[in-house]
C-alpha positions as CSV (number, residue, x, y, z in Angstrom):
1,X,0.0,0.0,0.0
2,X,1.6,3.4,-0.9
3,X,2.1,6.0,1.9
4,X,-0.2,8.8,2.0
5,X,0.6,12.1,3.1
6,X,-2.7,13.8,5.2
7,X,-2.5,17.0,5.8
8,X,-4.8,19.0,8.2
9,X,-5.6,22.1,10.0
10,X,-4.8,22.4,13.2
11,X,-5.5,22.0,16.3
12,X,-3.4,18.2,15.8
13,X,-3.8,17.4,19.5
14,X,-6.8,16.5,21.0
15,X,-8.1,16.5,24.4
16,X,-11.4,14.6,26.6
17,X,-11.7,17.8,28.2
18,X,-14.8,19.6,27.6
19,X,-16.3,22.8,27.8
20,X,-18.9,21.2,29.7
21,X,-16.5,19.2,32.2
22,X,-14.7,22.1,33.1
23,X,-17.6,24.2,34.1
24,X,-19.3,21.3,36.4
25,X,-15.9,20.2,37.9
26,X,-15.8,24.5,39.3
27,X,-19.1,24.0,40.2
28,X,-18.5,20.7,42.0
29,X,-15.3,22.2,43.6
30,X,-17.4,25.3,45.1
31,X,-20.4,23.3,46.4
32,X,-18.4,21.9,49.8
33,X,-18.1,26.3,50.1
34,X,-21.1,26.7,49.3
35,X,-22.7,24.0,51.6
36,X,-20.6,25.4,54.4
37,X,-21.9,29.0,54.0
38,X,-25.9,26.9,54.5
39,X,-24.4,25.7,57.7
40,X,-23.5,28.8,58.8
41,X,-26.7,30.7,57.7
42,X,-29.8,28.3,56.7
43,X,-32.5,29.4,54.9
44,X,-31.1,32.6,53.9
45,X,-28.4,31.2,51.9
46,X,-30.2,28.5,50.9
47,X,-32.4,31.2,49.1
48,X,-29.6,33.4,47.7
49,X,-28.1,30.6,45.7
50,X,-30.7,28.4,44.8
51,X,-32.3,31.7,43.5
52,X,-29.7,32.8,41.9
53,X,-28.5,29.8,39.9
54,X,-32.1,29.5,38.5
55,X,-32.2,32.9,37.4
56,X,-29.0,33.2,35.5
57,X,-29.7,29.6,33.8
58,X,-33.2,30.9,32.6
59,X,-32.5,34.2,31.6
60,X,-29.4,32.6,29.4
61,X,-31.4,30.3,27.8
62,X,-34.5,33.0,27.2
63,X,-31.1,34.9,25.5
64,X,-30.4,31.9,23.3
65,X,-34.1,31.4,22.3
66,X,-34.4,35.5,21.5
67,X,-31.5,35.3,19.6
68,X,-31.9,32.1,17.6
69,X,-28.8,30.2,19.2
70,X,-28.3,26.5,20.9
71,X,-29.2,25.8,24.4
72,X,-26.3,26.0,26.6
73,X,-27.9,24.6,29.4
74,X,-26.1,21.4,29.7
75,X,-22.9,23.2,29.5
76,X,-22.7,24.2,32.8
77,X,-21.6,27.9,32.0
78,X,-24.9,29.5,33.8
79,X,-25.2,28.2,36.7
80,X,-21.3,28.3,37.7
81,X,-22.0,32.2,37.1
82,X,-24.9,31.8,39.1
83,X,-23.1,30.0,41.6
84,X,-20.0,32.5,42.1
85,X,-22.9,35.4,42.2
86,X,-24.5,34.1,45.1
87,X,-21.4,33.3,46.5
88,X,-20.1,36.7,46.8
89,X,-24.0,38.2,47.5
90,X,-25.1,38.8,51.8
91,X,-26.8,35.7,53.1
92,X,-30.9,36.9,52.7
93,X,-30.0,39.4,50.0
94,X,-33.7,39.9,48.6
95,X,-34.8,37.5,45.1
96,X,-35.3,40.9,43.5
97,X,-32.0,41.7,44.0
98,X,-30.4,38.3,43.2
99,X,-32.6,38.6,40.0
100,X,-31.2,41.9,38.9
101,X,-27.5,40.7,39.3
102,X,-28.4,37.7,37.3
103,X,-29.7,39.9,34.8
104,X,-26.7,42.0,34.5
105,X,-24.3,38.8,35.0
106,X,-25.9,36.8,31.9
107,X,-27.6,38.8,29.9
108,X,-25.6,42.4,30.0
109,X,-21.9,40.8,30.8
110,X,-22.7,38.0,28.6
111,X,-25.2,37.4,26.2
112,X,-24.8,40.9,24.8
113,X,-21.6,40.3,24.1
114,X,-21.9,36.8,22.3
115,X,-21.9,34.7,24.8
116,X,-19.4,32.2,26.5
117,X,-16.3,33.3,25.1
118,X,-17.0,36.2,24.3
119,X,-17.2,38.6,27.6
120,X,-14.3,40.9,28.4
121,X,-15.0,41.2,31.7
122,X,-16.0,38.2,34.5
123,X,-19.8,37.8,34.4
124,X,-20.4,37.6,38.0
125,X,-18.5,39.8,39.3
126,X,-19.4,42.5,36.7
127,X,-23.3,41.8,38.1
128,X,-22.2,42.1,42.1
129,X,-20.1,45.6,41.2
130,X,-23.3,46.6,39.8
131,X,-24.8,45.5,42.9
132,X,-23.3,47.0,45.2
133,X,-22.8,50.4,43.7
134,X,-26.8,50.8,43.0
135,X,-28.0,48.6,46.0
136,X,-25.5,49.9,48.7
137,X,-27.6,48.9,52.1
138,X,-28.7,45.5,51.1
139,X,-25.2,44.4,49.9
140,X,-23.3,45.6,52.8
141,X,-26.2,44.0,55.4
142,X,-24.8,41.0,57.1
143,X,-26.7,38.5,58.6
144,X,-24.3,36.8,61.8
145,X,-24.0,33.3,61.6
146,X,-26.6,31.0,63.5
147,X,-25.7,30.2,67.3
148,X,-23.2,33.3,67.8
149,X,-25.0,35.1,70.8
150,X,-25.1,38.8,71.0
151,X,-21.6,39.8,69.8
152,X,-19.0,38.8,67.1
153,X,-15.1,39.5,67.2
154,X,-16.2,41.5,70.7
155,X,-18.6,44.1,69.0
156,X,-22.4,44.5,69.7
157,X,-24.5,43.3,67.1
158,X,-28.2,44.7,65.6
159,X,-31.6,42.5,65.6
160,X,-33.6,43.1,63.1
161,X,-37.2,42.0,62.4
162,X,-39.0,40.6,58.8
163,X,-39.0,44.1,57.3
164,X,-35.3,45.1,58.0
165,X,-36.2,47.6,61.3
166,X,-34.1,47.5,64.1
167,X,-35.4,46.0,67.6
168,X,-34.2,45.2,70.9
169,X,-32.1,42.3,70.9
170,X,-33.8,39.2,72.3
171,X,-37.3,40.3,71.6
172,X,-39.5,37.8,70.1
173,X,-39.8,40.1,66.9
174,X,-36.3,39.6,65.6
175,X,-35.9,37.6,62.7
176,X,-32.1,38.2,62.1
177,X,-28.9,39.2,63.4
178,X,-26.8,41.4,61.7
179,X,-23.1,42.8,61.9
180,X,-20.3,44.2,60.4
181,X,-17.8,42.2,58.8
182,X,-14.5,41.7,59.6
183,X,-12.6,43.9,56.8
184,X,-15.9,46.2,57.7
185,X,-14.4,46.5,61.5
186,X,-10.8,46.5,60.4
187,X,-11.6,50.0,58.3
188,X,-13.5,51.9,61.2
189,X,-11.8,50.4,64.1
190,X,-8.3,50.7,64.3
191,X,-5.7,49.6,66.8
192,X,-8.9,47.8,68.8
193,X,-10.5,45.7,65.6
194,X,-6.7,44.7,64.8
195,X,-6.5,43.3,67.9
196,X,-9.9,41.7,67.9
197,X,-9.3,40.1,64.7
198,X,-5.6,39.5,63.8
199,X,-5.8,36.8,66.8
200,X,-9.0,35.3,66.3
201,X,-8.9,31.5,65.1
202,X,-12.8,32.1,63.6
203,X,-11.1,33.8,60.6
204,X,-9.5,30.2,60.0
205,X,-12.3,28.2,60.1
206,X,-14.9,30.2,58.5
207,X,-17.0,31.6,61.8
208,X,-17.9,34.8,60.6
209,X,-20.3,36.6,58.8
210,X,-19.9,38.3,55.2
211,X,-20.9,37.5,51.9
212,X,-21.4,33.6,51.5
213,X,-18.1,33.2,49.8
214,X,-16.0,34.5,52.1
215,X,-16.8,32.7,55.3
216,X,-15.0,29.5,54.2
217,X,-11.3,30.2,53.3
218,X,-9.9,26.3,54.3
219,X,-13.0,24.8,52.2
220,X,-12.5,27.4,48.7
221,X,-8.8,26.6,49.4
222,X,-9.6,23.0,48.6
223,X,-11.6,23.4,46.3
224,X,-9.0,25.1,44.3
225,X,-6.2,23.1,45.0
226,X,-8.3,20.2,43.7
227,X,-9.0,22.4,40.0
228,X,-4.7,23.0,40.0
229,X,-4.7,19.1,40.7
230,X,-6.8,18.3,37.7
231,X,-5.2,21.0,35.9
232,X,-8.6,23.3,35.2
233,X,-6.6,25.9,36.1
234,X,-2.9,26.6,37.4
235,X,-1.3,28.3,39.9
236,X,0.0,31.1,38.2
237,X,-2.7,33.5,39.1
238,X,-3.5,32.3,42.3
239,X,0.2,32.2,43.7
240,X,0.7,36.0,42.4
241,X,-2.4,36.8,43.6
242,X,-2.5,36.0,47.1
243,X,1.5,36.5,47.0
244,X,1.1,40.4,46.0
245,X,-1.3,40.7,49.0
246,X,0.9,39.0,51.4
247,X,3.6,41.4,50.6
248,X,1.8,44.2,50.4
249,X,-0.3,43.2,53.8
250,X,3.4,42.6,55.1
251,X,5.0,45.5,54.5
252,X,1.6,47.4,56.3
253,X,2.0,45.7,59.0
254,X,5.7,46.0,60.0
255,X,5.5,49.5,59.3
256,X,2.0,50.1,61.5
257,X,1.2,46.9,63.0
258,X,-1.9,48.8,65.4
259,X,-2.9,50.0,62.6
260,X,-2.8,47.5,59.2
261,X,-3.7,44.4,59.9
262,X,-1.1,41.0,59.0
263,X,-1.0,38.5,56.3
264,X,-3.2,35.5,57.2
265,X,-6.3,38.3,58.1
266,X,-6.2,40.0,54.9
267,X,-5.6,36.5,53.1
268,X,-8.6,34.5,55.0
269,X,-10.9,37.4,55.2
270,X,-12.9,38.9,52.2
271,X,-13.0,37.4,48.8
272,X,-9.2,37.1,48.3
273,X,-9.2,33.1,47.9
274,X,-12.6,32.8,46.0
275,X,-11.1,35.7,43.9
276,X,-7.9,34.5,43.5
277,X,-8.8,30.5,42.9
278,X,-12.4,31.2,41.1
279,X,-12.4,34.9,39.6
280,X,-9.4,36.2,38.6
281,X,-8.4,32.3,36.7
282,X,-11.9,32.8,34.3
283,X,-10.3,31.4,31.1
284,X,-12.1,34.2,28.8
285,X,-11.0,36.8,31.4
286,X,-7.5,36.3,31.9
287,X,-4.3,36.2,30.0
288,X,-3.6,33.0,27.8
289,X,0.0,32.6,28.7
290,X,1.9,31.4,32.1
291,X,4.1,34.8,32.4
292,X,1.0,37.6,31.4
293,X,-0.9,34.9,34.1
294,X,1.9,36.4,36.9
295,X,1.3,40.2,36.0
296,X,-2.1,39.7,35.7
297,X,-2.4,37.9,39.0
298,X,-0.1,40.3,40.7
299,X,-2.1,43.5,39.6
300,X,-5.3,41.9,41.3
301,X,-3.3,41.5,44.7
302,X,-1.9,44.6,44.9
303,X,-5.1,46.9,43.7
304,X,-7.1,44.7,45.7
305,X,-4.7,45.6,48.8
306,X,-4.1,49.4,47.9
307,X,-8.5,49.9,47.4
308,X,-8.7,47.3,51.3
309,X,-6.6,49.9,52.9
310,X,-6.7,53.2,51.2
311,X,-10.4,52.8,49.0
312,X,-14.0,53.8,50.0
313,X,-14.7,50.3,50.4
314,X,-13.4,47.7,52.8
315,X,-13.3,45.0,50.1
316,X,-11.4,45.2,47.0
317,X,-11.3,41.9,45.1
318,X,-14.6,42.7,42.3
319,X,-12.7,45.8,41.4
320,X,-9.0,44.6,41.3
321,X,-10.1,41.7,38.7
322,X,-12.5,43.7,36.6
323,X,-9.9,46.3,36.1
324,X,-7.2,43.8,35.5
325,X,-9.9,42.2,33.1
326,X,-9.6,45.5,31.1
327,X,-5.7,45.3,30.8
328,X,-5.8,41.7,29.7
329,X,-5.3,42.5,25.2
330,X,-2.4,44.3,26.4
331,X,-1.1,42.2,28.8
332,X,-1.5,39.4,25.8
333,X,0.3,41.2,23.4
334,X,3.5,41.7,25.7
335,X,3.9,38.3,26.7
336,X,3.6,36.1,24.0
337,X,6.2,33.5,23.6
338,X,8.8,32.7,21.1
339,X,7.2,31.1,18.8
340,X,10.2,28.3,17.7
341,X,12.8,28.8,14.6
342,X,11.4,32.9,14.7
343,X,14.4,35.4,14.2
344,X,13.7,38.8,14.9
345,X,15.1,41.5,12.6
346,X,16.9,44.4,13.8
347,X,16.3,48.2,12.5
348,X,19.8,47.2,10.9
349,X,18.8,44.6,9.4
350,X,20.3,42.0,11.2
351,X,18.9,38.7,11.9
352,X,19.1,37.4,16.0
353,X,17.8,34.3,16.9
């Protein structure tokens, strides 16, 4: 038989890995998170991100039928963005609310622009940005995890009843518990909250209130330790990420340790691992190659440090990535590698290798 020469376009290298089976696998990595954060709070969370996940994965597929495209249901795309909203949305945020950031997450972040893989910037955190600049009280009310008592890292906390009003602690009106959180404290308290919360082991194990993300640090660590393991992401981002913070939080500290608070509070309180593992690695919203991964990364930490300690807001992770979304064509175009046998060409002329 004589030899045949086929010859094909690329890609020549094929992979089992799916659109699809990377989407679920985040989704399964975030549910032990998400399942802690129901522990914590109950029916509240329960609410937020079952409410959630069905509004994003309807109003996608109502933006597929409108606009004559597949179902992308089974893909898993939706519902991972509806996940990661809830996840950094107050336990008992209203469904109205959750409704709206759905609606800006799928259909304004995403659809509009074509799409998965087609968004410049990540969709859920593009909907809780929105969030929290037009809905400011509801986003920054946060309920105090079940079975606390009457005060959290040593500060009083407010009762509320059913329609939000205040009420005397204890009376048989209240129907939830709120606080501030601990980067909330850590902005108006000074020398005192440092010392409340720099030595407090409830920042370690996730015994605190805040959005439902960011009461579980251990549990979103291994969840993305287990995506690096079965390489959905890597570590580039993550590593620079958190690393930028820790030197940045660092530095703070040694130079005004009553007032800036150390490494492993800024790093296990806030979104900074559920940003760093499950925002800032989006595959259609960060750079393509290992060393733009490292800037990119890098960038997040340190504006998500400089807006922490010298911003309007005590939190800075939604902003830090969707800026460093914006820089990410640039970022692209500086670090691509060398592609192999290239010479570059010299104004004189000259050929180097």
């Amino acid at each position: 038989m004589a030899n045949k020469l086929i010859v094909s376009s690329s890609p020549h290298s094929h992979s089992k890995t799916t659109t699809s089976k990377i989407m679920w696998t985040v989704f399964a990595s975030l549910i032990p998170a998400a399942g802690y954060s129901v522990y914590l709070f109950g029916i509240p969370a329960i609410s937020v991100i079952v409410s959630t996940i069905i509004f994003s994965v309807v109003l996608e597929e109502l933006g597929n039928y409108l606009l004559k495209k597949r179902s992308t249901f089974k893909d898993g795309s939706a519902a991972l963005t509806g996940l990661l909203l809830a996840l950094t949305l107050p336990p008992g945020v209203p469904l109205w609310i959750c409704f709206i950031g759905a609606f800006v997450s799928i259909t304004v972040a995403k659809t509009v622009f074509g799409g998965l893989g087609q968004n410049p910037f990540n969709p859920a955190l593009t909907g809780r940005v929105f969030l929290l600049i037009a809905f400011p009280v509801p986003l920054t009310r946060w309920l105090v995890p079940t079975g606390t008592g009457d005060t959290l890292f040593g500060q009083s906390v407010s009762a509320l009843n059913s329609v939000g009003a205040v009420v005397p602690f204890g009376s048989p009106d209240v129907d939830a518990v709120t606080a501030a959180t601990p980067l909330g404290l850590l902005a108006e308290g000074g020398k005192k909250a440092v010392e409340l919360l720099s030595h407090n082991s409830d920042i370690f194990i996730g015994q605190m209130n805040g959005s439902l993300g960011e009461t579980s640090g251990i549990l979103l660590l291994l969840g993305g330790a287990f995506l690096i393991y079965k390489k959905i992401i890597s570590w580039h981002i993550p590593l620079s990420f958190l690393g930028a913070m820790a030197v940045f939080a660092g530095i703070t500290n040694i130079i005004n340790p009553d007032k800036y608070a150390d490494i492993p509070f800024h790093l296990f309180t806030g979104g900074a691992i559920i940003g760093a593992f499950f925002m800032a690695t989006d595959y259609v919203t960060s750079p393509t190659f290992s060393k733009g991964k490292l800037i990119f990364g890098a960038g997040a930490g340190l504006l998500t440090m400089i807006i922490r300690i010298y911003g309007g807001y005590p939190e800075g992770v939604s902003f830090a990535i969707l800026l460093m979304n914006a820089t990410v064509p640039l970022i692209d175009g500086n670090t691509k590698p060398k592609k192999f046998g290239f010479k570059k060409i010299d104004k004189n002329g000259a050929q180097n290798a």
